[in-house]
Structure formats: structure tokens, C-alpha cells
NUPALUM-382220 format. One record per residue (C-alpha): y, x, z; residue number from 1; residue in one letter. Coordinates in steps of 0.2 Angstrom, whole numbers, plus 2048, in hexadecimal, padded with zeros to 3 digits. Layout:
BEGIN
north=Y | east=X | up=Z | n=NUM | res=a
...
END
This chain:
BEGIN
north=800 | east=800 | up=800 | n=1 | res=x
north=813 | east=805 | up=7FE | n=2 | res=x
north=81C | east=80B | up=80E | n=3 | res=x
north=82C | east=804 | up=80F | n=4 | res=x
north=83C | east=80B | up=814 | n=5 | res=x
north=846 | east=800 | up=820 | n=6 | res=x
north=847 | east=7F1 | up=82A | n=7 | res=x
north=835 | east=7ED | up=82E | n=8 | res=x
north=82E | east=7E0 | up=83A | n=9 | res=x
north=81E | east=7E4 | up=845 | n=10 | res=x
north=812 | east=7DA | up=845 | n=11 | res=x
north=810 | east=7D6 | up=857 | n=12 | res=x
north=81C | east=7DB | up=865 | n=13 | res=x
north=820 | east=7DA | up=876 | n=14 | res=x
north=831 | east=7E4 | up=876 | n=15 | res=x
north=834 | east=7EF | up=885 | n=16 | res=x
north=845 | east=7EF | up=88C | n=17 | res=x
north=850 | east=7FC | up=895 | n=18 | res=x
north=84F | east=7F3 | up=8A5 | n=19 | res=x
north=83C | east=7F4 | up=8A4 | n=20 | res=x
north=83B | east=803 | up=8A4 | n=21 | res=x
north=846 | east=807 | up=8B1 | n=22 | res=x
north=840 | east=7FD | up=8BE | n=23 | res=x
north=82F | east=805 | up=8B8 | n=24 | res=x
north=837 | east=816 | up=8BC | n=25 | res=x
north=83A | east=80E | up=8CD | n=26 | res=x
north=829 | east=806 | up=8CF | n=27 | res=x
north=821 | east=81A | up=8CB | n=28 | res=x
north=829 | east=81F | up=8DA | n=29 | res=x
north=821 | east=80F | up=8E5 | n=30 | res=x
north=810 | east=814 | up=8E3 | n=31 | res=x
north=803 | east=808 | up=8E6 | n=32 | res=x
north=80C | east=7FC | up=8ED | n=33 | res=x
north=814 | east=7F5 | up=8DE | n=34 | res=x
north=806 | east=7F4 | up=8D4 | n=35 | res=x
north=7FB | east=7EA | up=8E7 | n=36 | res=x
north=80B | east=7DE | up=8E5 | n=37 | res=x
north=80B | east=7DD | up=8D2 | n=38 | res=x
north=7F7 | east=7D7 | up=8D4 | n=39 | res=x
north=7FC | east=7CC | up=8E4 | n=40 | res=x
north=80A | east=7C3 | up=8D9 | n=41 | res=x
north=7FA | east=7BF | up=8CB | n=42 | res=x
north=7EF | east=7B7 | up=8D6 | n=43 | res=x
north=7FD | east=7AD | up=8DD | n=44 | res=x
north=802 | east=7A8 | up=8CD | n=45 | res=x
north=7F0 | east=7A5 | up=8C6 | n=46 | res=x
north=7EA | east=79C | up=8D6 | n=47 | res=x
north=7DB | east=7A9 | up=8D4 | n=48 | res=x
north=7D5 | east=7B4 | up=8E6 | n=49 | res=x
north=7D4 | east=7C5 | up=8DD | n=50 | res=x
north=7DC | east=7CF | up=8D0 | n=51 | res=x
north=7DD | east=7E1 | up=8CA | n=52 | res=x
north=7E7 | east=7EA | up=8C1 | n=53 | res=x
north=7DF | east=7F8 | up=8B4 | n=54 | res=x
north=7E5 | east=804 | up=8A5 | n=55 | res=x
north=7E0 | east=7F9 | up=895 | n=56 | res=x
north=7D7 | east=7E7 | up=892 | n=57 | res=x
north=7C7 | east=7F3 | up=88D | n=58 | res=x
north=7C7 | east=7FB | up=89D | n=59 | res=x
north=7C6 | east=7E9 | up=8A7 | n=60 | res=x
north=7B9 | east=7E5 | up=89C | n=61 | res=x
north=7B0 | east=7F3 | up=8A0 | n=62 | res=x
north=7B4 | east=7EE | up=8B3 | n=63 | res=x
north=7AD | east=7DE | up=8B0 | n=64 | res=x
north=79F | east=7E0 | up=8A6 | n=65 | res=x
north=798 | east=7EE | up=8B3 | n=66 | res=x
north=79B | east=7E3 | up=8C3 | n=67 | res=x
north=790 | east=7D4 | up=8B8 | n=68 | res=x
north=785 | east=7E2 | up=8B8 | n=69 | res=x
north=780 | east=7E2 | up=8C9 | n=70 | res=x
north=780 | east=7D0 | up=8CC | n=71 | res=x
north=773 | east=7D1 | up=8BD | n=72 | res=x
north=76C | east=7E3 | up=8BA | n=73 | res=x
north=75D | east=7DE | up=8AF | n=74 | res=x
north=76A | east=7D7 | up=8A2 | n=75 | res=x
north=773 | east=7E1 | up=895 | n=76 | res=x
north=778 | east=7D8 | up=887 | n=77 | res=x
north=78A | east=7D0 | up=885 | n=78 | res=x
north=78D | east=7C1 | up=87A | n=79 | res=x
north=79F | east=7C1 | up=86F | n=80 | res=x
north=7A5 | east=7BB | up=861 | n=81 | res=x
north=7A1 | east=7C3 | up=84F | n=82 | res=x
north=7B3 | east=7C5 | up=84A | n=83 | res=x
north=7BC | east=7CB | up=857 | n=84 | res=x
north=7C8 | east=7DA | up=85D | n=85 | res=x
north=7BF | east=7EB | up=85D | n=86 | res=x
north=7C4 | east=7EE | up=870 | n=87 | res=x
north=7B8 | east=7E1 | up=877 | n=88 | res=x
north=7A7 | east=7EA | up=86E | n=89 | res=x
north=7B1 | east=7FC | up=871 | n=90 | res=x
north=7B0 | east=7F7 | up=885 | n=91 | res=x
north=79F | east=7EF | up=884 | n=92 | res=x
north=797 | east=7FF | up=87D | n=93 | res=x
north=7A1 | east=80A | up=888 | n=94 | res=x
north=79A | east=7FF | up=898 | n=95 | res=x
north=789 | east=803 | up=891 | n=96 | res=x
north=784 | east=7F1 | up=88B | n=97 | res=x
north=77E | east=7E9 | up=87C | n=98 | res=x
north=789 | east=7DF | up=871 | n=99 | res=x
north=781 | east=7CE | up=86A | n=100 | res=x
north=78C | east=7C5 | up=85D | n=101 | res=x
north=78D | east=7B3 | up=85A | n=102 | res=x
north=796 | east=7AF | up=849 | n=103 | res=x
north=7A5 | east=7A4 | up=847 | n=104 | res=x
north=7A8 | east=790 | up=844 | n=105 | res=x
north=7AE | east=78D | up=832 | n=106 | res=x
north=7C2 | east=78C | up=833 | n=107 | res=x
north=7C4 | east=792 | up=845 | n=108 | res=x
north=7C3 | east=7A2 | up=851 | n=109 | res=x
north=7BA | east=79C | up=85C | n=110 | res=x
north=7A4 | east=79D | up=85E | n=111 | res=x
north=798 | east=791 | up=852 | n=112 | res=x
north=793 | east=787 | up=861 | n=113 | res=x
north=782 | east=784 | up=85A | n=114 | res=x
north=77F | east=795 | up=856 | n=115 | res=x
north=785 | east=799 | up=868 | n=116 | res=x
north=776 | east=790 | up=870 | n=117 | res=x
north=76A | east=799 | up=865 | n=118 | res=x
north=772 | east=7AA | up=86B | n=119 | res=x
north=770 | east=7A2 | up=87E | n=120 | res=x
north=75E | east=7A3 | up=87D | n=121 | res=x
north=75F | east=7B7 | up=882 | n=122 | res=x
north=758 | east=7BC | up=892 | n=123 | res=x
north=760 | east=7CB | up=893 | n=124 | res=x
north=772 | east=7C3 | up=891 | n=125 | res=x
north=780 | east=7C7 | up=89B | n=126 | res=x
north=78E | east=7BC | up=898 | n=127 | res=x
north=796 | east=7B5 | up=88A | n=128 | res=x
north=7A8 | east=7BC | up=886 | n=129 | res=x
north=7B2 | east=7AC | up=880 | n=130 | res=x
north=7C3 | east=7B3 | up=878 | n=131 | res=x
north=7D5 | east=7AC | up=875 | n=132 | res=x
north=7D7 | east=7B6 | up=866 | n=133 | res=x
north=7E8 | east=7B9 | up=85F | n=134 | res=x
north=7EC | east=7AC | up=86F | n=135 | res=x
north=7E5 | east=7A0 | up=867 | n=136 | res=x
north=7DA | east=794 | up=873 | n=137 | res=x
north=7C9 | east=796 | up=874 | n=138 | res=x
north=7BC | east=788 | up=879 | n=139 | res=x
north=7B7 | east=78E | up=888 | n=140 | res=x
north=7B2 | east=77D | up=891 | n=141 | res=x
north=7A6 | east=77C | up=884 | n=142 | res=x
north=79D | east=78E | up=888 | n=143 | res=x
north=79D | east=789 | up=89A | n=144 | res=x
north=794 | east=779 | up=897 | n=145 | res=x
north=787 | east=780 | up=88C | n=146 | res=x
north=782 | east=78E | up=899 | n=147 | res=x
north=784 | east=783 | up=8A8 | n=148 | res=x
north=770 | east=787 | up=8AD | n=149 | res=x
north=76F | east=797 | up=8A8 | n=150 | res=x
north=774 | east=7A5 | up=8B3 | n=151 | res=x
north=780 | east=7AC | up=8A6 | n=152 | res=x
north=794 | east=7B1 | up=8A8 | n=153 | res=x
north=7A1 | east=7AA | up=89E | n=154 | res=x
north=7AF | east=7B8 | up=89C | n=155 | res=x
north=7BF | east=7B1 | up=896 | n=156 | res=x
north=7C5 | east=7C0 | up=88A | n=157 | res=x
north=7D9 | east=7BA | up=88D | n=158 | res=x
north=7DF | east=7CB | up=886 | n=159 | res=x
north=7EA | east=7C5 | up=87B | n=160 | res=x
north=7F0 | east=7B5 | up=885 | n=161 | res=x
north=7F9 | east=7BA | up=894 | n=162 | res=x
north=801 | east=7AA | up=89A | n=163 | res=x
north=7FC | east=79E | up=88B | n=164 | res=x
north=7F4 | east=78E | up=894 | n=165 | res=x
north=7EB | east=780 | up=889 | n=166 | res=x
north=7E4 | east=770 | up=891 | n=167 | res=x
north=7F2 | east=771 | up=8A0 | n=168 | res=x
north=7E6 | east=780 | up=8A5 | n=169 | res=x
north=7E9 | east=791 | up=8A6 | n=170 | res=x
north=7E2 | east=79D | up=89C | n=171 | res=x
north=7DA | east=7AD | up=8A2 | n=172 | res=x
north=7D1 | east=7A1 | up=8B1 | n=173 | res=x
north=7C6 | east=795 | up=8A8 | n=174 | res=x
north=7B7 | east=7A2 | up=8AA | n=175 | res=x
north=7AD | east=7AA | up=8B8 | n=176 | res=x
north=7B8 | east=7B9 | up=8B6 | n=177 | res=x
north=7C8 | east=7BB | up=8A8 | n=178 | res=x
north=7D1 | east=7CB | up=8A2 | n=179 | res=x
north=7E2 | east=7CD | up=89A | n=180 | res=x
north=7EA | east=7DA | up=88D | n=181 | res=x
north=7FA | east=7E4 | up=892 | n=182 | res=x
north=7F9 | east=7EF | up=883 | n=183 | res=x
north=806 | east=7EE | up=876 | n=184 | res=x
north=808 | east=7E0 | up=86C | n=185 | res=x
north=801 | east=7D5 | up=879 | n=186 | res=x
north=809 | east=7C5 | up=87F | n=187 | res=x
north=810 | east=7D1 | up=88D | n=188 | res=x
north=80E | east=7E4 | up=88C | n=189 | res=x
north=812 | east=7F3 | up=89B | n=190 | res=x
north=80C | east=7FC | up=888 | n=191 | res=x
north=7FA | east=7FC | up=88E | n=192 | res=x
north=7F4 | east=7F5 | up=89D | n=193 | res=x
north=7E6 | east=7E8 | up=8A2 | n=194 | res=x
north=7E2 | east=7DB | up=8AE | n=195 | res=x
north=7D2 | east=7D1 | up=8B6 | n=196 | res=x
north=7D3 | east=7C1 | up=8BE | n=197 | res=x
north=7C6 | east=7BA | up=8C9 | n=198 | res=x
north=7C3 | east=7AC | up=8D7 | n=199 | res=x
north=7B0 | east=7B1 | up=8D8 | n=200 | res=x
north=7AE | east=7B7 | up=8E9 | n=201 | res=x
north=79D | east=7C3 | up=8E3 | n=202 | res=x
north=7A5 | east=7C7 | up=8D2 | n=203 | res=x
north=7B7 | east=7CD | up=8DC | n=204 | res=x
north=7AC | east=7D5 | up=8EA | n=205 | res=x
north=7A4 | east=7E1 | up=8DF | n=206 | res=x
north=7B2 | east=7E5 | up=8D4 | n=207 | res=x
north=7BE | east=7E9 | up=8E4 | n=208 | res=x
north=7B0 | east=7F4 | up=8E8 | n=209 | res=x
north=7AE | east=7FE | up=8D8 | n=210 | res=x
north=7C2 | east=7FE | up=8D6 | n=211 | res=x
north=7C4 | east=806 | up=8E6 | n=212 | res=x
north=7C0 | east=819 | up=8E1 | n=213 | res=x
north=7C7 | east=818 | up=8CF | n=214 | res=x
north=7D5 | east=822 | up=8CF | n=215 | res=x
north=7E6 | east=81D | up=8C6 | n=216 | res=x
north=7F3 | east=827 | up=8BB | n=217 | res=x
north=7F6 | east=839 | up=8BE | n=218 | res=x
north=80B | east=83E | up=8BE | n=219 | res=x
north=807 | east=847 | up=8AD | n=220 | res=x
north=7FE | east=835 | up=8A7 | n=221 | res=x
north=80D | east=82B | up=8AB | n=222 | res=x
north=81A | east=836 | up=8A6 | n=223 | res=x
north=811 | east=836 | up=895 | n=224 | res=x
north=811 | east=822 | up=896 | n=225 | res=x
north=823 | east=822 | up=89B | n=226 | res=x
north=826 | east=82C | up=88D | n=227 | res=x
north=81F | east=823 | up=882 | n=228 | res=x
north=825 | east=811 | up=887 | n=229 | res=x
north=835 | east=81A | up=884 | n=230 | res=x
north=832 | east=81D | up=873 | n=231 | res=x
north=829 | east=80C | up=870 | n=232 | res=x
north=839 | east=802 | up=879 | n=233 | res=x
north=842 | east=809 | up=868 | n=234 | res=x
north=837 | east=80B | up=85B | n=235 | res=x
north=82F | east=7F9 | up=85D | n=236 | res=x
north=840 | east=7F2 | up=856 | n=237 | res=x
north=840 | east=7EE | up=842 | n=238 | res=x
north=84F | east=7F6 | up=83D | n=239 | res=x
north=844 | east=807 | up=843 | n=240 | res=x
north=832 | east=802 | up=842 | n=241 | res=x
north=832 | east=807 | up=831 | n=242 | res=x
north=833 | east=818 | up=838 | n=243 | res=x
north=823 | east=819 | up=842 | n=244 | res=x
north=81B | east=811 | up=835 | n=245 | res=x
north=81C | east=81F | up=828 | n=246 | res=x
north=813 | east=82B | up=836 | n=247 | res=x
north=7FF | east=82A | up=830 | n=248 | res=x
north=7FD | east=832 | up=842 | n=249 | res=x
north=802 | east=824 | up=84C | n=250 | res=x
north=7F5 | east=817 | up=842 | n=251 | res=x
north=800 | east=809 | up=844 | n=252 | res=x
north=7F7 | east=7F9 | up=840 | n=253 | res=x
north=7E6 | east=801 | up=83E | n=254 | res=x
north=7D5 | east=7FB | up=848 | n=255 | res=x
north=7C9 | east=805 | up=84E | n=256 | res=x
north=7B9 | east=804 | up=858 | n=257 | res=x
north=7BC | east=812 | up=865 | n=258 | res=x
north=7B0 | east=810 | up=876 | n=259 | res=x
north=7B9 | east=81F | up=87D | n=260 | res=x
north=7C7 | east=81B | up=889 | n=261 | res=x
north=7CE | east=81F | up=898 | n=262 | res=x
north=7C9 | east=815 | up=8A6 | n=263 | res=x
north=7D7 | east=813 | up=8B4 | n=264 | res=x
north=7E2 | east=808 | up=8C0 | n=265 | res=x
north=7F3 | east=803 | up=8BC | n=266 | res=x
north=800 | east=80D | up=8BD | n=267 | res=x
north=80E | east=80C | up=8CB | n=268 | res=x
north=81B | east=80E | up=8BB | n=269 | res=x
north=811 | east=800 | up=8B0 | n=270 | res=x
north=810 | east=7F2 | up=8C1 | n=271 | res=x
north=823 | east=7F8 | up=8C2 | n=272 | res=x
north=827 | east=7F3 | up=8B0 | n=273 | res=x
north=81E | east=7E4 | up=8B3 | n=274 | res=x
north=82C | east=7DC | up=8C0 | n=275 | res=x
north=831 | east=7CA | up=8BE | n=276 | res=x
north=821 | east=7C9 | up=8B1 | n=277 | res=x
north=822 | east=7B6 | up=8B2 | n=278 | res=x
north=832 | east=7B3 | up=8AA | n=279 | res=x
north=830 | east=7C1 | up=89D | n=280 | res=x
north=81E | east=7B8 | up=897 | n=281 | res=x
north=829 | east=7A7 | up=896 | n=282 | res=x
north=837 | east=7AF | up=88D | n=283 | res=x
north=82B | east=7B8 | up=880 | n=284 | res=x
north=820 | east=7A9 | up=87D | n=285 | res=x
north=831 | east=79E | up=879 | n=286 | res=x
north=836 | east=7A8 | up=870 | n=287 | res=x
north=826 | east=7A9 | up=867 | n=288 | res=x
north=822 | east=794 | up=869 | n=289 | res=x
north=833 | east=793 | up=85C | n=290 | res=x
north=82A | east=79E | up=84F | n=291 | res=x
north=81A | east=797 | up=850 | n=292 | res=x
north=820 | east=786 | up=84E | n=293 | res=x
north=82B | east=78A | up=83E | n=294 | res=x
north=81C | east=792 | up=835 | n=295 | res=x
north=813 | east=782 | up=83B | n=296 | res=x
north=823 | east=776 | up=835 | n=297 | res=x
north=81F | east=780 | up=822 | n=298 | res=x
north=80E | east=779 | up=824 | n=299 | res=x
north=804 | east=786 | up=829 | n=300 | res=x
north=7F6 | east=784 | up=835 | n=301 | res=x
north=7EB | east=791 | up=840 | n=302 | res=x
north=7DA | east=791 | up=83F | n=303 | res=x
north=7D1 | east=782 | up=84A | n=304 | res=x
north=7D8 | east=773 | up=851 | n=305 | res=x
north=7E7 | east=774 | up=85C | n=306 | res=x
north=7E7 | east=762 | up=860 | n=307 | res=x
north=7F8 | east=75E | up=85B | n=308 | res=x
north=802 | east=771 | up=863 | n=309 | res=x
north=803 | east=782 | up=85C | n=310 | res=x
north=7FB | east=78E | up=86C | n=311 | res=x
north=806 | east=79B | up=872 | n=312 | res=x
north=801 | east=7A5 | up=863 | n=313 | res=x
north=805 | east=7BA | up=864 | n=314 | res=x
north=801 | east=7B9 | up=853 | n=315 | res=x
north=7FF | east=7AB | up=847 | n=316 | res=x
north=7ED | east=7AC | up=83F | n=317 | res=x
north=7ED | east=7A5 | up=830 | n=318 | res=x
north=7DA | east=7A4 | up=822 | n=319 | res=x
north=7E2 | east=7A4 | up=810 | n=320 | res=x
north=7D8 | east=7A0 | up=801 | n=321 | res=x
north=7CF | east=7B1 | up=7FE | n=322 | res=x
north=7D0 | east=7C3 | up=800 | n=323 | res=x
north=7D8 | east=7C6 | up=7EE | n=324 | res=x
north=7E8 | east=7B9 | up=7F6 | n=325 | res=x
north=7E6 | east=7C2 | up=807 | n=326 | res=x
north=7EB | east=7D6 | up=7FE | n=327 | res=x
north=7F9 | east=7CD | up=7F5 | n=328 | res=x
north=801 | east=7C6 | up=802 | n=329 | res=x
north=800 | east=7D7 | up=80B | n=330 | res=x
north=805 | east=7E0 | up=7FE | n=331 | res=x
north=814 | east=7D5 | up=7FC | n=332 | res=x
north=817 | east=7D7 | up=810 | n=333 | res=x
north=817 | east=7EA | up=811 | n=334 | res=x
north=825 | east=7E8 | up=800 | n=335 | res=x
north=82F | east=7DF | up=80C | n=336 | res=x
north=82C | east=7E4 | up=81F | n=337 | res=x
north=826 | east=7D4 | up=823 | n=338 | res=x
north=81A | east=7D9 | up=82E | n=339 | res=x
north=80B | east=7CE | up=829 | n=340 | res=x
north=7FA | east=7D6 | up=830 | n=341 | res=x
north=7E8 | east=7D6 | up=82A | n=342 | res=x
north=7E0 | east=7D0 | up=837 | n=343 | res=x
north=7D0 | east=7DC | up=83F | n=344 | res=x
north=7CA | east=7E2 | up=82F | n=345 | res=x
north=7B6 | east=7DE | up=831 | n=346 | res=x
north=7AB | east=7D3 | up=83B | n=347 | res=x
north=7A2 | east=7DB | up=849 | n=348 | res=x
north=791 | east=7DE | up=842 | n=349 | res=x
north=79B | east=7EA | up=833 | n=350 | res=x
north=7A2 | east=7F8 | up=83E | n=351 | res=x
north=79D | east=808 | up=83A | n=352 | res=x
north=793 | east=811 | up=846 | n=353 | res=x
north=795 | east=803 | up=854 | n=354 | res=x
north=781 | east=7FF | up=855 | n=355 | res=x
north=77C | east=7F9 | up=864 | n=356 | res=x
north=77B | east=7E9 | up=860 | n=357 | res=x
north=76E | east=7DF | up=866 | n=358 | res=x
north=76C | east=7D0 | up=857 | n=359 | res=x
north=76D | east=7D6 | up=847 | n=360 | res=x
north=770 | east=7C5 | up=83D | n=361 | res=x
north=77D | east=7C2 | up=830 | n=362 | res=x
north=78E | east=7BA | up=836 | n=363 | res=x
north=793 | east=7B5 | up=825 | n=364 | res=x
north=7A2 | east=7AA | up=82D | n=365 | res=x
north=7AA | east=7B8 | up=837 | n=366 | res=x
north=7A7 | east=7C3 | up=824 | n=367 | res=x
north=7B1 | east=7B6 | up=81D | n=368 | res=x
north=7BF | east=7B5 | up=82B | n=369 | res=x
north=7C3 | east=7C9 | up=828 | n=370 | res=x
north=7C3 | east=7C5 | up=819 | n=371 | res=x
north=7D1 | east=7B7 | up=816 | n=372 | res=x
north=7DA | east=7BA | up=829 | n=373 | res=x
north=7EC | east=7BD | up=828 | n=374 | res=x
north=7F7 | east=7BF | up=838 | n=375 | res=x
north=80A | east=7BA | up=837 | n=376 | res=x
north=817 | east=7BF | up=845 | n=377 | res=x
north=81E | east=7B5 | up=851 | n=378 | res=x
north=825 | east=7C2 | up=85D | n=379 | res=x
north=838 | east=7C3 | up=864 | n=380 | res=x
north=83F | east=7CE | up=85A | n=381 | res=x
north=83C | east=7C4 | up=84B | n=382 | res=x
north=84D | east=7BC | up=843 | n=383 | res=x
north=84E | east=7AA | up=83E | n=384 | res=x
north=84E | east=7B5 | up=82A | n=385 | res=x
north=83F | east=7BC | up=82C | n=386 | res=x
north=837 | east=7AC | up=830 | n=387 | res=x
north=840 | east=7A6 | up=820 | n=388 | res=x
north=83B | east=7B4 | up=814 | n=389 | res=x
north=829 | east=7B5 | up=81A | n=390 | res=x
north=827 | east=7A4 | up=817 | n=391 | res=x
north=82F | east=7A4 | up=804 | n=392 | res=x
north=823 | east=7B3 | up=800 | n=393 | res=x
north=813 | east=7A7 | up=809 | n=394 | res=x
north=817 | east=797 | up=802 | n=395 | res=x
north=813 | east=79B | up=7EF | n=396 | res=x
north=803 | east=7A2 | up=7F5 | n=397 | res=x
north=7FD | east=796 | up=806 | n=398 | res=x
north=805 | east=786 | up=803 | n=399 | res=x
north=800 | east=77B | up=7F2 | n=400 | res=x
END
């Protein structure tokens, strides 16, 4: 594709301001106890009796998935859907578990219920990783009702729905245990950052347990981090986003399936850039709730059935046509800096080298959602133009 030179758009952010990271400078110097008061304020808010704060939505995953582990040490195997974001099979692996794929419901992101009952029958199965992809809402009512007799986990994958709420319930506590995302790009970001929510007393017992030696940032650690939420607090902006795009280095926009990670707690400067986290959420998802519903008002849907409401969407997914419509609508997109993204570019099942995987089927519906999956921005930083020009280059191509 042609790189452009000028104002670009990102294609999902969560702009970090000045004051941010000052009061996470301040926060450094506080120590544990910001980030103890940061995790107090989250189970308050959540109504949920434990919480703990970690360095990425992978390493929480990992958290979880070892402390379902003891509960259950004869199962290994972890149940997600075959399109997904690379990070959950990425953590999966790392944790040391198998990953089991169920494929996707035609014209949704969410599982193929009857396939998921088939994929149930496992006696080795672990949990069942239900996820709010993109913030759209998953059904996970429905995965709770069909494992209600089985000694499975449902683990609410909200990574990439801090503060989204469907059904007058808050998502991130529908499950036995949830985890959110505070990486960049994420509905709230501290740049990179993850959460786990419980109100499982043997789940939170075991997780306090195995949080309690895990150490947390070193001072060279978080004066990297500061350094580089510096240098993100500028260069997320579209007048200079341009800029980092044109580093290969950086791999902006790329995925990759990568189970190697660091594992640790918060940082003191993170939980300090996280004060007053509820009314920046609220602030963010306004501003994101106007641009959803303009690309709704031009009559374009998400995937799956919203019931009437657009979902506090971090990026709105949209299934075009083909894949031949999908490349000229990117193409058209990097021309202009619109910031319209491809989505993950494969189902599970088609990563290379990720093996492990414990049923080798065909997920010819998650194929076919990499395939046609366009994602459209929605952040703050968008201006009521860019709405309007991304939605004159779509129309020709979405709307007939």
C-alpha cells in the first residue's frame, strides 16, 4: 500500500493527555498504594469482592487461566472463538494450555451456538472464553445456560470493553471471572495495562495467592513506559500520526501471535494515570456513541443483532461484500488517512506456528470474517469531516 504523508487518523485511540501523565508521575512516587486504591475503586464500581491490577489483558489471562487450573488440574484445554484477537491464544499458550476453537455464527462475532455444544462435550475443557470483540456484545447468557451442569468456567474476555454495559448489566461481570484491556487503543488505556474481576470467593482466593510474590515494574521499566506514554500522548494525534506510521520498526497496525510477554503487576505510574478513570471511560465512550451512531444514521450496521442500539463500539466492525471490495476500500483509506483497519488478518486455526490446538476442524465462517472484516474509527480525536469523508469513499462501495 502507499504511505501517506500528512493528516492521518488512527484507527483506534484512547488519547493520553498532559494531566495524565502528570498525576501518573505523581502516582510513581506513591508506590503501592495507588495502584491498592485504583483496584479498591474497581470493585466498588463493579460491585465485584476482588480485583487486580496486572501489566497487559494477556498477562490476566494467563492469571486466570492458571488459578482455573488448580480448581481443575486434569483440564487443559480452553474454548474461544475461531476469529478472534491473537492476544487471547498468545496468553493461552504462554499459560501452557490447549486452545480449542469453536467457529463463528454467520453475520456475527459472536460463537455458532450449535457448534458450541458440540465443542462442550470435551472432558478435558477448562472454560469457555466468551469475548466482546471490538466492544461489541457477546452472548454470554447463552454460554452460561448451556454449561449450567458442567463443571466448566465462563471467562468473560471484556478486553476491549471497559465500561460498555448491554442488557442494564455490566460487562466484564457476567462470567465466573472477567478481564479487561488497558493497552492502547482500548476503550481506556494507561498504554498497556490489564485488569481481572472476580466475585468468586475460590477463584479470587487463589489468584490473591499467586499475585502476592509477582513482582511489579522496575524504575528502569517505568521510566521506559513514561517515556513512551510521552511519546504516544503526541504522536497518537492525526496531524502527526502520519509520522510513526512511516517507521516499519514500530509495526503499527500489524498482528502478531507472540506467547512471549512479560508478566507483571501494575505500575504505581500506570494506577496514577488511571485517576478519575470513571469520568474519562464516560467522556471517551460519548464521544465515541456520536460516531457510532452517524455511521449507523448512513446505514451501516455491525455484525449481529443489536436489538435496536449501536454498543459502545471502540471500533465499528463492519463484513463487506468480499475480500476484492475489502483491499479497495483499504487501499482508498491509506490514500486518504482515514484510518479504516483490516480487521485480525486470519481465523485462529491459520496462524503460523501457533499449534497447540486441540480440534483441528475447519472454521469456514471465522475464514470468511477475515476475509470481508473492515473496522471503522470511532475514537475522539475524529472530526465531524472525517466522519463525512469516510463515509463518501464507503458509500459507493457498502451502501446500494
Amino acid at each position: 500500500m502507499v504511505m501517506r504523508i500528512g493528516r492521518t487518523i488512527p484507527p483506534a485511540a484512547s488519547p493520553i493527555y498532559l494531566k495524565d501523565i502528570v498525576s501518573g508521575i505523581a502516582g510513581f512516587f506513591q508506590g503501592e498504594r495507588i495502584v491498592k486504591r485504583f483496584e479498591d475503586e474497581l470493585k466498588s464500581f463493579y460491585q465485584v469482592r476482588y480485583c487486580f491490577a496486572v501489566s497487559s489483558g494477556k498477562a490476566a489471562l494467563v492469571f486466570i487461566l492458571q488459578a482455573l487450573h488448580e480448581i481443575y488440574p486434569e483440564r487443559n484445554e480452553v474454548l474461544i472463538p475461531a476469529y478472534t484477537c491473537y492476544s487471547v491464544p498468545s496468553a493461552i499458550i504462554r499459560a501452557g494450555f490447549k486452545v480449542r476453537l469453536c467457529d463463528m455464527a454467520q453475520g456475527t462475532l459472536d460463537f455458532d451456538f450449535d457448534r458450541l455444544k458440540e465443542e462442550l462435550d470435551s472432558p478435558r475443557l477448562l472454560c469457555v472464553i466468551p469475548t466482546h470483540l471490538f466492544g461489541m456484545p457477546a452472548d454470554v447468557e447463552r454460554v452460561k445456560t448451556l454449561i449450567s451442569k458442567r463443571d466448566i468456567f465462563v471467562l468473560e474476555d471484556a478486553a476491549q470493553a471497559m465500561g460498555g454495559e448491554w442488557n442494564g448489566k455490566k460487562l466484564g461481570t457476567l462470567g465466573n471471572v472477567g478481564l479487561f484491556s488497558l493497552g492502547r487503543g482500548k476503550a481506556f488505556s494507561t498504554l498497556e495495562g490489564g485488569l481481572i474481576l472476580t466475585d468468586n470467593d475460590l477463584i479470587g482466593r487463589i489468584l490473591e495467592k499467586r499475585l502476592a510474590d509477582i513482582k511489579g515494574y522496575g524504575v528502569l521499566d517505568s521510566l521506559k513506559l513514561i517515556l513512551n506514554v510521552v511519546a504516544l500522548s503526541v504522536l497518537i494525534y492525526p496531524w502527526i500520526y502520519w509520522l510513526p506510521k512511516l517507521l516499519p520498526f514500530l509495526k503499527l497496525g500489524e498482528t502478531y501471535f507472540n506467547p512471549f510477554f512479560p508478566i507483571r503487576r501494575l505500575s504505581s505510574f500506570q494506577a496514577g494515570m488511571a485517576k478519575k478513570w470513571n469520568t474519562k471511560i464516560n467522556n471517551l465512550k460519548a464521544a465515541r456513541s456520536i460516531n457510532n451512531n452517524k455511521i449507523a444514521g448512513y446505514g451501516i450496521n455491525p455484525p449481529g443483532v443489536c436489538r435496536g442500539a449501536i454498543a459502545d463500539l471502540i471500533r465499528f466492525p463492519v463484513l463487506v461484500a468480499d475480500s476484492d471490495t475489502k483491499m479497495k476500500i483499504l487501499r482508498k483509506s491509506e490514500r486518504m488517512g482515514l484510518g479504516i483497519s483490516g480487521g485480525y488478518p486470519d481465523s485462529i486455526d491459520g496462524i503460523d506456528g501457533i499449534g497447540n490446538i486441540s480440534n483441528k476442524n475447519s472454521f469456514p465462517v471465522a475464514k470468511d470474517i477475515a476475509e470481508r472484516i473492515i473496522t471503522l474509527p470511532v475514537h475522539s480525536l475524529m472530526s465531524e469531516g472525517d466522519v463525512k469523508n469516510m463515509m463518501q469513499m464507503l458509500k459507493p462501495l457498502l451502501i446500494h
